[in-house]
Every structure is written in structure tokens, then in C-alpha cells.
TIPA-639044 format. One record per residue (C-alpha): residue in three letters; x, y, z. Coordinates in nm, 3 decimals. Last residue first. Layout:
<rec res="ALA" xx="X" yy="Y" zz="Z"/>
...
//
This chain:
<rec res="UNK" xx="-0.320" yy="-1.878" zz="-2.604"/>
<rec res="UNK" xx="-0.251" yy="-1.620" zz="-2.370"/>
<rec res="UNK" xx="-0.154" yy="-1.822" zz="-2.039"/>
<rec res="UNK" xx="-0.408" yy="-1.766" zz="-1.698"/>
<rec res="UNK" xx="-0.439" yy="-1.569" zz="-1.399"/>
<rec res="UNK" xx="-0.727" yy="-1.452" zz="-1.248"/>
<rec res="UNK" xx="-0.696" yy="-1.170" zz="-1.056"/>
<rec res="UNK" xx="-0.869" yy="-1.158" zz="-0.713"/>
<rec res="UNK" xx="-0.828" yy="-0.758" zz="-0.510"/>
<rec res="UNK" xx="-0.902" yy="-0.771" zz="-0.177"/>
<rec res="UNK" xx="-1.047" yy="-0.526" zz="0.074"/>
<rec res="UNK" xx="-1.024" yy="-0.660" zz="0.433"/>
<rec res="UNK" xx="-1.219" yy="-0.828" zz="0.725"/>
<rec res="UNK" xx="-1.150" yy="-0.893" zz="1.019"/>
<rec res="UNK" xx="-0.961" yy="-1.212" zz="1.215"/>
<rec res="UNK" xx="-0.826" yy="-1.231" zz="1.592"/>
<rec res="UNK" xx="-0.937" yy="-0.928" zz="1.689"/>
<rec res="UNK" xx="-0.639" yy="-0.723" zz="1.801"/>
<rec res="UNK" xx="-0.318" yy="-0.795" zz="1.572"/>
<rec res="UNK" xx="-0.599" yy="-0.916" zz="1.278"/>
<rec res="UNK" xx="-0.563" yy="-1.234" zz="1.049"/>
<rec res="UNK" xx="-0.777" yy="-1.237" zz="0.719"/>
<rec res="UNK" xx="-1.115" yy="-1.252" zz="0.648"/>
<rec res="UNK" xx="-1.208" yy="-1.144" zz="0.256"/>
<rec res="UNK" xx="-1.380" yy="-0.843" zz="0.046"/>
<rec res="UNK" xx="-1.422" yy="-0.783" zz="-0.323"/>
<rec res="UNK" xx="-1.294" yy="-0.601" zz="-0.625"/>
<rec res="UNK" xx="-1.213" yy="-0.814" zz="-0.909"/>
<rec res="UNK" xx="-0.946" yy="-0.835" zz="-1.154"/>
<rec res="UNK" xx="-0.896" yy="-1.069" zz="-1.451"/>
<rec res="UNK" xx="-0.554" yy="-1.094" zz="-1.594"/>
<rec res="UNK" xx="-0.447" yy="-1.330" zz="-1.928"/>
<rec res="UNK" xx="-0.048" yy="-1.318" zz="-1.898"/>
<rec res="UNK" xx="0.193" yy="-1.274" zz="-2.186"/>
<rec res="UNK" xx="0.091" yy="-0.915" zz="-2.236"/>
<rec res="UNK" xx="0.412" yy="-0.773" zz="-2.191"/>
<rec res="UNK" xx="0.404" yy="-0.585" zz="-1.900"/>
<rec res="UNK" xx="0.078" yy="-0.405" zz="-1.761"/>
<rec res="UNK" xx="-0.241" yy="-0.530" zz="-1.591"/>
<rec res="UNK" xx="-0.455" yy="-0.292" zz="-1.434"/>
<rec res="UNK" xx="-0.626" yy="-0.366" zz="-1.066"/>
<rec res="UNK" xx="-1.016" yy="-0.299" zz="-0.922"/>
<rec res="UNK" xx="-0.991" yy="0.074" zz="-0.976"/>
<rec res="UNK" xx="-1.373" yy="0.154" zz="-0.974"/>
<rec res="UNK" xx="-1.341" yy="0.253" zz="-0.596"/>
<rec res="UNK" xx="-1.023" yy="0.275" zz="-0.454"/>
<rec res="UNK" xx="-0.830" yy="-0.042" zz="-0.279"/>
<rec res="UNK" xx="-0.927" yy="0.052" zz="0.089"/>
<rec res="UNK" xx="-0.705" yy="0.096" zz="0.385"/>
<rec res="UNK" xx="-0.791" yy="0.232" zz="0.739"/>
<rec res="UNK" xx="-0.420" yy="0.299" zz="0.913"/>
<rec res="UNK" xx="-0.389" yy="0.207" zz="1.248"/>
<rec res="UNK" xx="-0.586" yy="-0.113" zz="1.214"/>
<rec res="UNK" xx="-0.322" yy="-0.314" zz="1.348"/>
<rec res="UNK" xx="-0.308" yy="-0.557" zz="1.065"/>
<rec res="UNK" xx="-0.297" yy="-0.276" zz="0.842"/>
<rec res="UNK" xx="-0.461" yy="-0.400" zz="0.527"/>
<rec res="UNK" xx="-0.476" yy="-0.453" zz="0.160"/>
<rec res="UNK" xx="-0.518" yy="-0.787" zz="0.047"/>
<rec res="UNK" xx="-0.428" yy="-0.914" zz="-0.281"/>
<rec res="UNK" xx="-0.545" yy="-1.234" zz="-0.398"/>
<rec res="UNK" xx="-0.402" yy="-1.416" zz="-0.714"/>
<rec res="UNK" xx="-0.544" yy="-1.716" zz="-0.863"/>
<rec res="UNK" xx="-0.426" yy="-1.961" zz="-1.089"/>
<rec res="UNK" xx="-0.493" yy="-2.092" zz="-1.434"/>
<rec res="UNK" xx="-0.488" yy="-2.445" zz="-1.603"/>
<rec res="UNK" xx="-0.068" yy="-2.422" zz="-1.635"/>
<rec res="UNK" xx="-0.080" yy="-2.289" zz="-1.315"/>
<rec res="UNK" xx="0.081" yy="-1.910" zz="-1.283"/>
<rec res="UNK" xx="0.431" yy="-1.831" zz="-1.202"/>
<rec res="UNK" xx="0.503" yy="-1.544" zz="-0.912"/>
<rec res="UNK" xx="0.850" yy="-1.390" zz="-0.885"/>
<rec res="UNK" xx="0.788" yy="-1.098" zz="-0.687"/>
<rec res="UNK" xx="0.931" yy="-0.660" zz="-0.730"/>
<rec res="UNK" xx="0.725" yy="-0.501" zz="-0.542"/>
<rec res="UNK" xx="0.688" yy="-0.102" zz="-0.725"/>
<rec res="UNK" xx="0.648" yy="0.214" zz="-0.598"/>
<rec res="UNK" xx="0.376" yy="0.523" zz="-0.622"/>
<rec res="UNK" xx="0.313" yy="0.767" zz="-0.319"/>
<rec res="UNK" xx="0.094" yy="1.029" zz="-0.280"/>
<rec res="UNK" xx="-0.014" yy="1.268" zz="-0.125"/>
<rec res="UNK" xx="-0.311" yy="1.524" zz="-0.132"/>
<rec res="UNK" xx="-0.324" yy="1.850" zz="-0.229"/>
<rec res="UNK" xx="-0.628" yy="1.826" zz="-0.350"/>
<rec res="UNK" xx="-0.594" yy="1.998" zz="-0.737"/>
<rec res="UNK" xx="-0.185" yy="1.948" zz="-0.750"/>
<rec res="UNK" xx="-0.173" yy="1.639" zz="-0.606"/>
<rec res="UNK" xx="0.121" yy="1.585" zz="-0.426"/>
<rec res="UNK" xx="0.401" yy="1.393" zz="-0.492"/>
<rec res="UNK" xx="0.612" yy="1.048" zz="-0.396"/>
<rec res="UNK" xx="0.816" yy="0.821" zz="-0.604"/>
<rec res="UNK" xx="0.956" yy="0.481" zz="-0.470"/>
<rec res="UNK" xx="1.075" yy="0.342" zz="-0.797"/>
<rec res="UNK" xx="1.167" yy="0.020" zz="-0.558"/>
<rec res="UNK" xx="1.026" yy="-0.187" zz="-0.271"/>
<rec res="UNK" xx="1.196" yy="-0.514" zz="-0.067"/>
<rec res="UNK" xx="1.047" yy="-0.675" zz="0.207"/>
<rec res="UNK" xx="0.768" yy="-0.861" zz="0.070"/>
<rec res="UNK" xx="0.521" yy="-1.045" zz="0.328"/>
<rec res="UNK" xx="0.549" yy="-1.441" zz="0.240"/>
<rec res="UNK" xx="0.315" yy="-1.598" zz="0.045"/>
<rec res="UNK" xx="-0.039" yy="-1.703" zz="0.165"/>
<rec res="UNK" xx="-0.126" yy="-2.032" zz="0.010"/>
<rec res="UNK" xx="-0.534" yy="-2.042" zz="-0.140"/>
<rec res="UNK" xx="-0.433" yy="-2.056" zz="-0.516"/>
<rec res="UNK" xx="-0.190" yy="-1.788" zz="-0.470"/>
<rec res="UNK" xx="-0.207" yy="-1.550" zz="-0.180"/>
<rec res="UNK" xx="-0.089" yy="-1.243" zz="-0.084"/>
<rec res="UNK" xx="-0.081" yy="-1.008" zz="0.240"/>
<rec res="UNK" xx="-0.003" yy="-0.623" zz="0.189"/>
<rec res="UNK" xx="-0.001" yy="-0.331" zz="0.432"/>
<rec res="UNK" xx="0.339" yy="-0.256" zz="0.313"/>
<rec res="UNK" xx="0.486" yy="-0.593" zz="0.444"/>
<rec res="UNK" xx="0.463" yy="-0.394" zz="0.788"/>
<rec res="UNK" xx="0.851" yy="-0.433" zz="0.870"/>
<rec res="UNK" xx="0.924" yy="-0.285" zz="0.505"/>
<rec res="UNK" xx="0.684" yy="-0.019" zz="0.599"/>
<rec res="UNK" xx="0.964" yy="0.093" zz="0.736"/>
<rec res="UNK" xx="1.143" yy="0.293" zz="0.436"/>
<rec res="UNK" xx="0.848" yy="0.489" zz="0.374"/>
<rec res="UNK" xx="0.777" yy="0.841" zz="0.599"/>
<rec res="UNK" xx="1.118" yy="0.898" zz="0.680"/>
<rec res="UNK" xx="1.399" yy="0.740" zz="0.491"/>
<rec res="UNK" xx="1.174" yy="0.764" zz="0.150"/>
<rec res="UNK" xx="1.027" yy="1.148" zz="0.227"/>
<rec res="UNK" xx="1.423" yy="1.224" zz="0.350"/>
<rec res="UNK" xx="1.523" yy="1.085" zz="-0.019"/>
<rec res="UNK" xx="1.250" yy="1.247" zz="-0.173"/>
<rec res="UNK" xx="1.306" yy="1.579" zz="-0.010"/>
<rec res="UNK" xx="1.678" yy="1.572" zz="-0.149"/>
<rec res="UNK" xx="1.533" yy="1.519" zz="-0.492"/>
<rec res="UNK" xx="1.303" yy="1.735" zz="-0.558"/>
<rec res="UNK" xx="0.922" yy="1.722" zz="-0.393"/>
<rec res="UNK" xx="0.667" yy="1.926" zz="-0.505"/>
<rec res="UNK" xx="0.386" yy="2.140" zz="-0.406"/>
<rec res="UNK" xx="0.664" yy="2.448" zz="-0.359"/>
<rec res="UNK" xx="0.662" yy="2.480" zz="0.025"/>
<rec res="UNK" xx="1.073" yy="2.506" zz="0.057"/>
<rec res="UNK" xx="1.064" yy="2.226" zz="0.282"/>
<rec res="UNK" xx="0.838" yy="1.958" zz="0.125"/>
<rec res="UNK" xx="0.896" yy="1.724" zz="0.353"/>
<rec res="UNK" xx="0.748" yy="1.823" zz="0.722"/>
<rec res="UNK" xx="0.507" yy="2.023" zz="0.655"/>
<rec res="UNK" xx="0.371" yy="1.828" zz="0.334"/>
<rec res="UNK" xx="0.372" yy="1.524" zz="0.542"/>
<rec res="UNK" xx="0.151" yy="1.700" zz="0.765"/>
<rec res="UNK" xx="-0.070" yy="1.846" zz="0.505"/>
<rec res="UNK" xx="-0.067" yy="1.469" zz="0.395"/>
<rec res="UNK" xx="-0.240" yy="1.340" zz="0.639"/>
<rec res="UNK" xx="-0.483" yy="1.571" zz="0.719"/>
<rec res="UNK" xx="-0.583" yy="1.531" zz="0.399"/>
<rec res="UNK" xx="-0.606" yy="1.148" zz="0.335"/>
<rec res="UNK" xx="-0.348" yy="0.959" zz="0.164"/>
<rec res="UNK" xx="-0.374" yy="0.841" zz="-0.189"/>
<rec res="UNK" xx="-0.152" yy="0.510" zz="-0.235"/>
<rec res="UNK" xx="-0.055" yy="0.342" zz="-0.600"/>
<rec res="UNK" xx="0.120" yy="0.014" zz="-0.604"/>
<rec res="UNK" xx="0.269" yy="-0.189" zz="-0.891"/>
<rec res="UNK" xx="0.331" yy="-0.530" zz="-0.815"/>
<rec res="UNK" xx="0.562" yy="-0.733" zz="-1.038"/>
<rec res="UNK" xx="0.715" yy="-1.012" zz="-1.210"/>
<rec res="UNK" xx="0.416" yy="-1.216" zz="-1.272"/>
<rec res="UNK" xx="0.488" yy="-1.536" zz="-1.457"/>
<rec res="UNK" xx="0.416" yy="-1.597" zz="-1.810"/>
<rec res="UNK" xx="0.730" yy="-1.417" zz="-2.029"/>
<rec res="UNK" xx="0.682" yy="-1.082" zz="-1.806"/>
<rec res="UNK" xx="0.397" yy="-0.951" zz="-1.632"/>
<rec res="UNK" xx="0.284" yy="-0.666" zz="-1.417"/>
<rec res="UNK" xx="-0.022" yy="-0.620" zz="-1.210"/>
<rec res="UNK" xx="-0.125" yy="-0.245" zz="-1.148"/>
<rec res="UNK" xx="-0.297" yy="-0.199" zz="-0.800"/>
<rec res="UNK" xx="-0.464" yy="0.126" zz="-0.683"/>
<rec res="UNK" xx="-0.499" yy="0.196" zz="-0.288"/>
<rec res="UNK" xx="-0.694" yy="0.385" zz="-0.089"/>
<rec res="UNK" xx="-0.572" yy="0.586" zz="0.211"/>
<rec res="UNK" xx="-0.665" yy="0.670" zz="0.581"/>
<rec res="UNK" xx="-0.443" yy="0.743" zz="0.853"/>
<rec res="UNK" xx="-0.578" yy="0.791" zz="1.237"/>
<rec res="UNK" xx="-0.779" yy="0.423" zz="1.232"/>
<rec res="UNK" xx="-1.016" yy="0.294" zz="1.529"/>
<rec res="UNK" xx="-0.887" yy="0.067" zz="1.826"/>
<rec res="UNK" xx="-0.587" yy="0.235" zz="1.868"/>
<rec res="UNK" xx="-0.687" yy="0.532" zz="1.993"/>
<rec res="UNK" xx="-0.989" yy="0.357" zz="2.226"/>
<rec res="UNK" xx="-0.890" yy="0.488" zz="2.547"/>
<rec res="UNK" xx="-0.892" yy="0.820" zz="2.417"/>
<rec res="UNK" xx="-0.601" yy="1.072" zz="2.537"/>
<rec res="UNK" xx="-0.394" yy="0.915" zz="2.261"/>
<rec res="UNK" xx="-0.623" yy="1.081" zz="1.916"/>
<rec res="UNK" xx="-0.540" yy="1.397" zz="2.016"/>
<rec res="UNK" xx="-0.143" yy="1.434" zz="2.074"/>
<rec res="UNK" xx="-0.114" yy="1.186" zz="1.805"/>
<rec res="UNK" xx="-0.101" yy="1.478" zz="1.500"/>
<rec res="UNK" xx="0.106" yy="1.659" zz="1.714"/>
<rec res="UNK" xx="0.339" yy="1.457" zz="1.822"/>
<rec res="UNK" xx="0.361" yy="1.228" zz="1.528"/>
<rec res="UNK" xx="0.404" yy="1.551" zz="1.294"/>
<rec res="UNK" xx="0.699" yy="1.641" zz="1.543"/>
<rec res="UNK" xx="0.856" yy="1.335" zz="1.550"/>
<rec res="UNK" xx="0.886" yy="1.287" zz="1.202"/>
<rec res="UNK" xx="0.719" yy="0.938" zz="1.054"/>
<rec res="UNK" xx="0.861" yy="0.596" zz="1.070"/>
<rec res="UNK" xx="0.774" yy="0.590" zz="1.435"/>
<rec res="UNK" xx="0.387" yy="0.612" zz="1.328"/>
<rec res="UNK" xx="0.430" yy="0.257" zz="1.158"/>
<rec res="UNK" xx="0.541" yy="0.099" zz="1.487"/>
<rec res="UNK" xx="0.879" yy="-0.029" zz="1.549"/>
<rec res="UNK" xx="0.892" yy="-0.434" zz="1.506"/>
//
């Protein structure tokens, strides 16, 4: 698997690593930080999609700003979205993007394919971010089921929250009762065996 920071430019890596690596601990505490929104979609009783929202620290993104938005305009057009995509997103394929799901207690499989990848920065902080969509295939219990979804780097590279007062939306058609929760969970870690993440529970159920 290539590391998350090889997805990114080489220079921004360089420099923005050229600190942190000349600590024995670097990879023992995060260098990324974002939170995370989560928009649930549905379509004719099953859940057909995952709608993810990311806000990326400062130093961060003035980085990513370098390095993408060439012409320095707060935006990013079309040919800087593409090298933003191949760049700075396209691997987090290998990383499940920093997501690990479970229904009614069995943990799914890490998704591997993302779409509507659209990236900006925020015009009052300056911060970026990026908003894409999992496409899944997930079909509640007739008597209700639960969804949990975890948001974590396994390798604790990048810290990860789900924001604060956003505990999940539900969009789609409406066919699907949703009710989210913010909490916390244990789930597998690359260096400590098992930590503990933010989670978001929905509550599935059939509109009656």
C-alpha cells in the first residue's frame, strides 16, 4: 500500500515532513487534521449512498493551495481539479478513505470507488475542502438496522473527527427513517492494536 503522504506533491511532502521526521515519535502523533460531515442517502429502502464532507486544517491546505491552485485565484477550475483528484485524492482508495462500516455489528468491506469528487477553498478561512460521494448498496432489516460510521486513519497520520454539531443528514427520497448520533467506538489500529474513533450510529428503519 503507498502511504497517504505519497499521494501528495513531492515538494509540499518535503517540506511540510522535513520537521515533523527528525522526531522519533513522527508517526506516532498526527501531521493532517480534518473533521468530517456525513450526509446519508437513500433510495426505494436501502441506502445507496455516502456523502462525505472534509475540512482540512490550515497548514494543510495553504500547501495544497501552493501546489494546486496555480494561478492563486481561491479556486480551482477544471484542470486544477483533475491534478487536485490525481494528486492529493485518488489514493485514498488504498486507505478506504479513512472509513470503516458496520451494519448490525458486521464490518463491511473498505470502499474503493468515489465520485463527484469536488474540491475548494473557503473563501473566509481559506481552508480546503473536499466533497465526494461512496456510492454502497446497503438494505436495512425489516425491524431496523444499524449503521456505524467510523472515521479514522488507521495509522494515525491524519487526526480525524466528524465535526461538532454535524452528527449526519439524511438526503434521497425519504424512503428511509435515519437517526444519527455522535459518539465514540474501539476499532483496529496499525500501531496499537485497537484505539478509539469518532463514529457516527444511524438508525435505520422503513417509513411506514
Amino acid at each position: 500500500m503507498v502511504p497517504f503522504f505519497q499521494a501528495l506533491p513531492r515538494r509540499f511532502v518535503l517540506s511540510f515532513l522535513g520537521i515533523v521526521l527528525l522526531s522519533s515519535q513522527a508517526w506516532g502523533h498526527p501531521h493532517v487534521f480534518l473533521d468530517g460531515e456525513l450526509r446519508v442517502r437513500a433510495a426505494k429502502g436501502r441506502v445507496t449512498a455516502l456523502e462525505l464532507i472534509w475540512e482540512f486544517d490550515e497548514a494543510f491546505s495553504q500547501g495544497m493551495a501552493g501546489d494546486f491552485d496555480r494561478n492563486g485565484d481561491g479556486k480551482f477550475d477544471q484542470k486544477e481539479t483533475k491534478a487536485l483528484f490525481k494528486g492529493g485524492f485518488e489514493n485514498l482508495k488504498h486507505f478506504g478513505y479513512f472509513l470503516r462500516l458496520e451494519l448490525d455489528g458486521k464490518v463491511l468491506p473498505p470502499l474503493k470507488k468515489a465520485r463527484d469528487f469536488s474540491p475548494r477553498l473557503d473563501g473566509e478561512t481559506g481552508k480546503l475542502v473536499y466533497r465526494f460521494v461512496l456510492p454502497v448498496d446497503l438494505a436495512p432489516r425489516a425491524e431496523g438496522s444499524t449503521l456505524v460510521v467510523s472515521l479514522y486513519d488507521t495509522s494515525y497520520y491524519v487526526d480525524t473527527l466528524w465535526k461538532e454539531g454535524h452528527p449526519g443528514k439524511a438526503t434521497g427520497d425519504g424512503s428511509l427513517s435515519m437517526a444519527f448520533s455522535l459518539g465514540k467506538g474501539k476499532a483496529p489500529s496499525e500501531y496499537w492494536g485497537t484505539c478509539e474513533v469518532p463514529q457516527i450510529r444511524v438508525r435505520l428503519g422503513a417509513k411506514r
